[in-house]
Every structure is written in C-alpha cells, then in structure tokens.
C-alpha positions as CSV (number, residue, x, y, z in Angstrom):
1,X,122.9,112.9,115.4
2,X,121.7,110.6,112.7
3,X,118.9,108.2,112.0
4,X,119.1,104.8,110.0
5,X,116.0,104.6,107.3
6,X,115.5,100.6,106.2
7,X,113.5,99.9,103.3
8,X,112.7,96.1,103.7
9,X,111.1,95.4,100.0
10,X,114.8,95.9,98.4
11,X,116.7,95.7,101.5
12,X,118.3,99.1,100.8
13,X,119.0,101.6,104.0
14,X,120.8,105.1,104.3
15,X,121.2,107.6,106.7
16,X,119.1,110.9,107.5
17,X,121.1,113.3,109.3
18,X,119.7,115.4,111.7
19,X,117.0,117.9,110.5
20,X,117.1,115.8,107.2
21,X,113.9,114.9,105.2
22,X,113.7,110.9,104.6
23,X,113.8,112.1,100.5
24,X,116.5,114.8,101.1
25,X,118.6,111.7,102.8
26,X,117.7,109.0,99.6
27,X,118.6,111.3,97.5
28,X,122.3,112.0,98.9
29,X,122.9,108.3,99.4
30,X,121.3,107.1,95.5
31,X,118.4,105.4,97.1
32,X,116.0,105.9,94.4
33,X,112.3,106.9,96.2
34,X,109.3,107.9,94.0
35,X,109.0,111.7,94.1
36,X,108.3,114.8,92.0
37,X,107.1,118.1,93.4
38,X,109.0,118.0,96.7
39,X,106.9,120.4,98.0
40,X,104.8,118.3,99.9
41,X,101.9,119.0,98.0
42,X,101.6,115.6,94.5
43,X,101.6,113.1,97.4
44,X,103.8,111.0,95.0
45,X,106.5,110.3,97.6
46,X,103.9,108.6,100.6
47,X,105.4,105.9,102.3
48,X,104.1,103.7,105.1
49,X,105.9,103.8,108.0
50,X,106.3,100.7,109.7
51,X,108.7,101.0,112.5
52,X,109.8,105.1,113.5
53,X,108.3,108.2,113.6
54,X,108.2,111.8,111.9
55,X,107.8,115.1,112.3
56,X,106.8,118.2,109.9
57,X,108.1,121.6,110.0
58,X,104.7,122.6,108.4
59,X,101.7,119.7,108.0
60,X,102.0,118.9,104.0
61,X,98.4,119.4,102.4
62,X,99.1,116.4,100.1
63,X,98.9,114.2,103.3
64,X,95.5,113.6,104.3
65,X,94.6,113.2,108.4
66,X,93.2,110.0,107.9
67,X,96.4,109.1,105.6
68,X,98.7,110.1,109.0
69,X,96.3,108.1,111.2
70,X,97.1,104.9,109.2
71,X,100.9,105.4,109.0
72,X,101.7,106.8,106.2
73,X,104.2,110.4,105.5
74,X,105.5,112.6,102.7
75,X,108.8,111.6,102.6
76,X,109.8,115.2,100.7
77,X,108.8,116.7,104.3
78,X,109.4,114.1,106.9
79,X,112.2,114.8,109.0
80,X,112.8,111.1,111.2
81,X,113.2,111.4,114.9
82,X,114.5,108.2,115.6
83,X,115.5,104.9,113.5
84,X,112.9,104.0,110.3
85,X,111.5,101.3,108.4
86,X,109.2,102.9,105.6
87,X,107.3,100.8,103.4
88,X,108.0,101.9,99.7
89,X,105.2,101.6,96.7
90,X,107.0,99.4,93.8
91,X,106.7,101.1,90.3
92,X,106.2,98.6,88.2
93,X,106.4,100.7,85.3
94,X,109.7,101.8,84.1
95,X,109.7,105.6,83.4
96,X,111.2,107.4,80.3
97,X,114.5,109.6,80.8
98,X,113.5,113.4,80.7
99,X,115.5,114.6,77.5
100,X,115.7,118.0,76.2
101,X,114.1,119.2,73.0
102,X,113.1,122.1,70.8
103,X,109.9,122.2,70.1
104,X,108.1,124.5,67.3
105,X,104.8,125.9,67.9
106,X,102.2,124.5,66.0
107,X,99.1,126.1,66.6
108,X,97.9,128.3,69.9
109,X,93.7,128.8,69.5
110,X,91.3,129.2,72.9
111,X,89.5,126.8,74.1
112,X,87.4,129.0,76.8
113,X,87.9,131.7,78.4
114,X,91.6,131.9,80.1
115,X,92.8,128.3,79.0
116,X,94.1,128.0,75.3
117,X,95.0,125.1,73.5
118,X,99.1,124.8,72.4
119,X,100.3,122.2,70.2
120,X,103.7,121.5,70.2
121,X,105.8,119.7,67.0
122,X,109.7,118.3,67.4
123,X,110.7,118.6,63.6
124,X,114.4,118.1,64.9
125,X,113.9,115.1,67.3
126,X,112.2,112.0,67.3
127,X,108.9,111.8,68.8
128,X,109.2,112.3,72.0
129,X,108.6,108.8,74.2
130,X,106.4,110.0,77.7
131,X,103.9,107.9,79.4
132,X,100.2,109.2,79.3
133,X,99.3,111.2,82.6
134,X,103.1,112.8,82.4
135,X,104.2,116.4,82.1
136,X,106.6,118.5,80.5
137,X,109.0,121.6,81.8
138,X,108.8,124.3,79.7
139,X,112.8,126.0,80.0
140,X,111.8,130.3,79.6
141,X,115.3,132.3,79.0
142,X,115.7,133.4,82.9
143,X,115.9,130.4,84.3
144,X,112.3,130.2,85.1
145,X,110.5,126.9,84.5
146,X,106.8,126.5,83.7
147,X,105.4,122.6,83.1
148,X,102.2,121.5,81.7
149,X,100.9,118.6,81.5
150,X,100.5,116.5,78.2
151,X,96.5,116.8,77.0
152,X,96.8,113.9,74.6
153,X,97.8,110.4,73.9
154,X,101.8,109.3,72.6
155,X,102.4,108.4,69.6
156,X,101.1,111.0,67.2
157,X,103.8,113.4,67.2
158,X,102.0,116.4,68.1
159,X,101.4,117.0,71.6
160,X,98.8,118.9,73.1
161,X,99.0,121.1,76.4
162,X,96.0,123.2,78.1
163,X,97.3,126.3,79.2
164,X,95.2,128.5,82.0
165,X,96.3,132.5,81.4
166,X,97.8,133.7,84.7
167,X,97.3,137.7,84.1
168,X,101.1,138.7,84.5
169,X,102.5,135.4,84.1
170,X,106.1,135.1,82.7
171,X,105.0,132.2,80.3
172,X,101.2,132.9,79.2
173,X,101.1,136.8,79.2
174,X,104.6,137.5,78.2
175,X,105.9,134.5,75.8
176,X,102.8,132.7,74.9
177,X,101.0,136.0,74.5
178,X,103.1,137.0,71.5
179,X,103.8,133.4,70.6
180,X,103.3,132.0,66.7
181,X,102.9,129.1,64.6
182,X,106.7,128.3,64.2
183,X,108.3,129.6,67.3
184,X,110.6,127.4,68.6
185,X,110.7,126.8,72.8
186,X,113.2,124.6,75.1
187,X,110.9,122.1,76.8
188,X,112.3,118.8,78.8
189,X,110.1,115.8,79.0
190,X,108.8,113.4,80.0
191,X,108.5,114.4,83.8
192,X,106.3,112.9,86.4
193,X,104.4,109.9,87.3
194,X,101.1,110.0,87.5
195,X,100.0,107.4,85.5
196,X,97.8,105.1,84.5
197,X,98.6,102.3,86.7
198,X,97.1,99.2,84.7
199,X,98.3,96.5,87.7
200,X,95.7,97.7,89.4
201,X,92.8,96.2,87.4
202,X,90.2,98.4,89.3
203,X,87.4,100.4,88.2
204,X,88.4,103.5,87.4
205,X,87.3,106.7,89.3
206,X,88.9,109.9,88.1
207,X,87.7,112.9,89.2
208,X,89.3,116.8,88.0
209,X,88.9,120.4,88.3
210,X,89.8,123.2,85.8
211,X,92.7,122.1,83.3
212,X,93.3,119.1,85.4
213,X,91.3,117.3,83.0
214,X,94.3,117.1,81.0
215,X,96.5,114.4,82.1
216,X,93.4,112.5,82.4
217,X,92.4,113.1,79.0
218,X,95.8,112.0,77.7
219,X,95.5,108.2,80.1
220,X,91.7,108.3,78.4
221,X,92.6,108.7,74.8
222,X,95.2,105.8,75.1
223,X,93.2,103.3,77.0
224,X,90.2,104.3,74.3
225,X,88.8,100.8,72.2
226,X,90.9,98.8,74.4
227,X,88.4,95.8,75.5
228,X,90.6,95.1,78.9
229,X,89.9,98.6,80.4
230,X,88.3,98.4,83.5
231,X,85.2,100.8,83.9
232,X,85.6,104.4,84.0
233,X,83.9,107.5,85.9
234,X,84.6,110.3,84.7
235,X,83.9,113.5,87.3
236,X,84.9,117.0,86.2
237,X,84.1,120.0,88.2
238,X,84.2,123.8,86.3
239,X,82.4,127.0,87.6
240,X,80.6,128.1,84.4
241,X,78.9,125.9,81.2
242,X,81.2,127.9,79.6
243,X,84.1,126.5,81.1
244,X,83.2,123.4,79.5
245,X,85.4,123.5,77.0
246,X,85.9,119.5,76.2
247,X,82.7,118.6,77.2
248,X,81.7,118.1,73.9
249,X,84.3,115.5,72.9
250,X,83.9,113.7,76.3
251,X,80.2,113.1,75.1
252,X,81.6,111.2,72.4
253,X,84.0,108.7,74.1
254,X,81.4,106.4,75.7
255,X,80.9,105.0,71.8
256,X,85.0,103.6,72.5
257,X,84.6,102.1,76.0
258,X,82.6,99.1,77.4
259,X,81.6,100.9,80.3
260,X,81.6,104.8,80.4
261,X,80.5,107.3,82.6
262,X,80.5,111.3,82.6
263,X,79.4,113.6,84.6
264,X,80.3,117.3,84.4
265,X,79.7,119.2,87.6
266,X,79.3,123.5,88.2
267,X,79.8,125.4,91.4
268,X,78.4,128.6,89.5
269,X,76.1,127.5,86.9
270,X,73.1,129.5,84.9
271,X,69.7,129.5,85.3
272,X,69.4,126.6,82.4
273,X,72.0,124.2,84.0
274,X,70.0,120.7,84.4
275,X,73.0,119.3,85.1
276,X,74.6,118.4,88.9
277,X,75.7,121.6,91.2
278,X,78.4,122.1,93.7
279,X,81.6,120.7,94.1
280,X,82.7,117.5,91.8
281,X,84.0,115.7,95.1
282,X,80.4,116.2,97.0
283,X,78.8,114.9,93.4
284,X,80.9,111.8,93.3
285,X,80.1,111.3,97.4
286,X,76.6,111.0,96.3
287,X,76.8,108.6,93.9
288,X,79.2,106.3,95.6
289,X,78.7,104.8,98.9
290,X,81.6,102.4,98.8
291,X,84.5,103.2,97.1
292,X,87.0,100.3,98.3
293,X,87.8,98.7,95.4
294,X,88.1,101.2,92.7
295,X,91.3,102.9,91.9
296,X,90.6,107.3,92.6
297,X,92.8,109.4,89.9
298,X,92.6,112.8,91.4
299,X,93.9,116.3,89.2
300,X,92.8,119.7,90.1
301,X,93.0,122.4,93.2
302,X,94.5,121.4,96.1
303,X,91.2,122.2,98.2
304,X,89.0,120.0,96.0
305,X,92.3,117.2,96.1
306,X,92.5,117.2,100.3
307,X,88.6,117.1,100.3
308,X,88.3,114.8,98.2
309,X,90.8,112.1,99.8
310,X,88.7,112.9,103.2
311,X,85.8,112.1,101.5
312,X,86.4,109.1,99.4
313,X,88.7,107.3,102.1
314,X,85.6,107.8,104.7
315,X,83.7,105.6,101.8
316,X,86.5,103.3,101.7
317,X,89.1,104.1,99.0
318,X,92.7,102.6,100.0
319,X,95.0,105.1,100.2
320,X,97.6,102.8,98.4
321,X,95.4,103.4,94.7
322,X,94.7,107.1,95.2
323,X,96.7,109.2,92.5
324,X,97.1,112.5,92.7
325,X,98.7,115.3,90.7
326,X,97.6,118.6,92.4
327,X,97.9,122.3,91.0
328,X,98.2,125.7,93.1
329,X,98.7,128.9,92.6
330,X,101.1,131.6,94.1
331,X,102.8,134.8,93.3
332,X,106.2,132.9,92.1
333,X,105.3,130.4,90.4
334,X,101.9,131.7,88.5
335,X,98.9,129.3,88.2
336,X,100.7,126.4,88.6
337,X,100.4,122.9,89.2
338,X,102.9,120.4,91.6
339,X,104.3,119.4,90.4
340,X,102.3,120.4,87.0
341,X,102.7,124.3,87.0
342,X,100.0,125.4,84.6
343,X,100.9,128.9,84.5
C-alpha cells in the first residue's frame, strides 16, 4: 500500500510507501522539504496539513498539542494513512552548501562553570560562508559527530562556539579537554536553518536557556546598528548569577539597537538576586499578553521549548513564525542539542 503526498505551492507530489514518514518519502523521491534533526524534536520540518491524516509511532515533543489541533505535523515522524496535501513553509533564503574544513584551534578559555569558549580559525580555507543562527558538525576520529552552534556573527574569520562540558563526553572531556591553541579538527559547516528570518518584519521575541543563547547571539551581532531591525526582547533563563556568563556584554548592546530589551531570568538564584525568578517562559508570559504579531525565536531545553509554545500560542503567537532549535541530552549523544548537539 502506498499514499500520494501533493504539495500544491510547487505542484510537486511523491509517494510514501506504507509505514513511510512524509520526510523519509521526499527524501527518496528528491522532493526537497525543510528539515534537520529528524528526530522529531527542531520542529524545522512542520507542515500544514490540508487534506489527509497522520499518525505517530511516538508523539514528537517538537509538536505542540495546540500545533496538532490546527493541522499541522512533523513530517520527520508522520507516517500518512491515506492520500496528502501538506502545506510547505517557502524558504526564502537560499542556504549555503555544508563543506568540509580543517579548522585550527584558536583559543579554548571558560566562560562559567561547565561551558567554555572555543574559537576556531581556517588558515587553509576561505572563510567559511554560514548564515547567522547556523551550526557546525564537529567530525571526532570514530565516526562520532558532535555540532555546536556558531556564537558569533560571519564575516570575521574567527568563529566562536559555547561548549557545555558533558562529564564523560567523547568531545568535551576527551578531545577538548586536552585540546591546544593550534590543534587542528574536521568540522562541516554550515548546517541548519534557524535563522533570522528578516521577511517577517515583526518584532522580535527570542527567548533561550543555557548555551542556547548562542545562535541568538550570532543573529544579534549581525543585525547590531542596523536601523531596519525590528524591536528585540531579549529573554534568557540560567539557574545561578554565575551562570551568567554574557550578561555583561548583553548590557551593552541596547547602545546599537533602536529598541532593546533584556531580561535575564534564574530558577535558583542567591539571596541578592533583584532580578526576575523562575522560568524565562513564565517571565515572558507576564510581560506579554498578546503575542500575535511578533515573530518567537526559541533555543534551549526541550521542557522550557514545549512550554513555551503552549504558553505563547495561548497569547496568540502564530505557529507559522515560531523558530525553534531545541537541545537535549542523553547517554549517546552527550549534552546535545537537535539538531545542535552541544556536547
């Protein structure tokens, strides 16, 4: 038994055999969807279905109830059980090739406790071309891949990662543990697309925990001085004042936008903390009644991400300008992120 999938915005269709995700089934017939972790988990590959339905071996956390409720699926888990007609978001942006480098360490220094700084050089490439928000795979000798996401803006030729330790990870207590200034590593970038979507024209609402500030750091540094950029909210949510390790610098970056906002939240602060409490998506809830016309960057844990879309959609937010580039941890794959694995 098979199913026929349309796509009406290109007039492309395929075929999904039996048992077959809708992804698994573009994929073998060269229909190009938008994807990237395939695990069900970045929400990259959500499509609206307009005609058909789909079932899930396992419900994909990446795929809010409310989402479901208005017709929308993972694609990467959706298995059709009849004929389809999916709706398809249109990239307008046209995404680098992932290429293969060596890169040379340039400098490895702490920025709190359990996330370090690495900056990476490519002394035999050309700088390599990767939108802000992107990621790269780090290639270890046994196959094993670790990514990370870019920290910083293109263009400067050094690029900057934030790297949580994972105690007993293959990458961050084995190879970046004994790591030096002019080690050379096989890395393959640029991957991903969560990115700055600038079509939008919306105010921007972006909201992180841990070293999911990262990505939104490097979309922040490159829209910095520029007069079109819509307002931004910045929301990041750490456990400690400690933890804070760029809060300092984000201080500084209202003096190169129109309209800037920060607010740094802690689910375990100190005695002194006059700051907000709790959990960064329950802080934005409260200042935000109506959310329906900004566009909601999302990077962090995949409870806070699935919270957070509950939240914000009950005040509004379209589910067709929510990003999301969600991390999680496991046994396999360290501390990592999906697709962004910050080991």
């Amino acid at each position: 038994m098979s199913f026929q999938v349309q796509i009406p915005e290109t007039g492309e269709s395929f075929v999904a055999k039996a048992g077959e995700t809708v992804l698994a089934a573009a994929l073998r017939a060269d229909v190009r969807l938008p994807h990237d972790c395939q695990a069900g988990g970045c929400g990259t590959c959500r499509v609206r279905l307009a005609a058909g339905s789909v079932s899930y071996d396992e419900a994909p956390f990446g795929l809010s109830p409310e989402e479901e409720a208005e017709g929308y699926a993972l694609a990467c888990q959706a298995v059709p059980e009849g004929d389809l007609v999916i709706e398809v978001p249109l990239v307008t942006v046209t995404l680098p090739e992932p290429r293969l480098h060596t890169a040379v360490v340039a400098g490895i220094e702490p920025l709190c406790d359990g996330v370090s700084r690495l900056t990476l050089t490519f002394p035999d490439d050309p700088a390599p071309d990767y939108l802000p928000g992107q990621y790269m795979n780090v290639l270890l000798e046994d196959g094993v891949i670790r990514s990370f996401s870019m920290g910083s803006a293109p263009g400067k030729g050094v690029l900057d990662f934030h790297v949580r330790r994972n105690p007993g990870g293959r990458f961050t207590d084995r190879l970046l543990a004994r790591a030096k200034p002019g080690d050379r590593i096989r890395v393959e970038l640029p991957m991903g697309s969560f990115l700055y979507r600038e079509e939008d024209y919306r105010p921007l609402l972006m909201v992180a925990t841990g070293t999911g500030i990262a990505p939104l750091r490097s979309i922040l540094e490159a829209l910095m001085d520029d007069p079109d950029c819509p307002p931004v909210h910045l929301y990041w949510g750490m456990r400690t004042e400690a933890d804070l390790y760029l809060d300092r610098e984000i201080r500084t970056w209202g003096d190169r936008f129109d309209e800037f906002t920060y607010v740094p939240v802690l689910s375990r602060p100190g005695p002194s903390w006059d700051g907000r409490r709790g959990h960064v998506q329950d802080a934005v809830a409260e200042d935000f009644g109506d959310l329906s016309e900004h566009a909601v960057y999302l990077c962090g844990s995949p409870a806070m991400i699935v919270d957070a879309k509950r939240i914000f959609m009950a005040r509004g937010a379209s589910p067709d300008h929510v990003y999301v580039e969600g991390f999680t941890t496991g046994a396999s794959a360290g501390n990592a992120a999906v697709p962004v694995p910050a080991e």
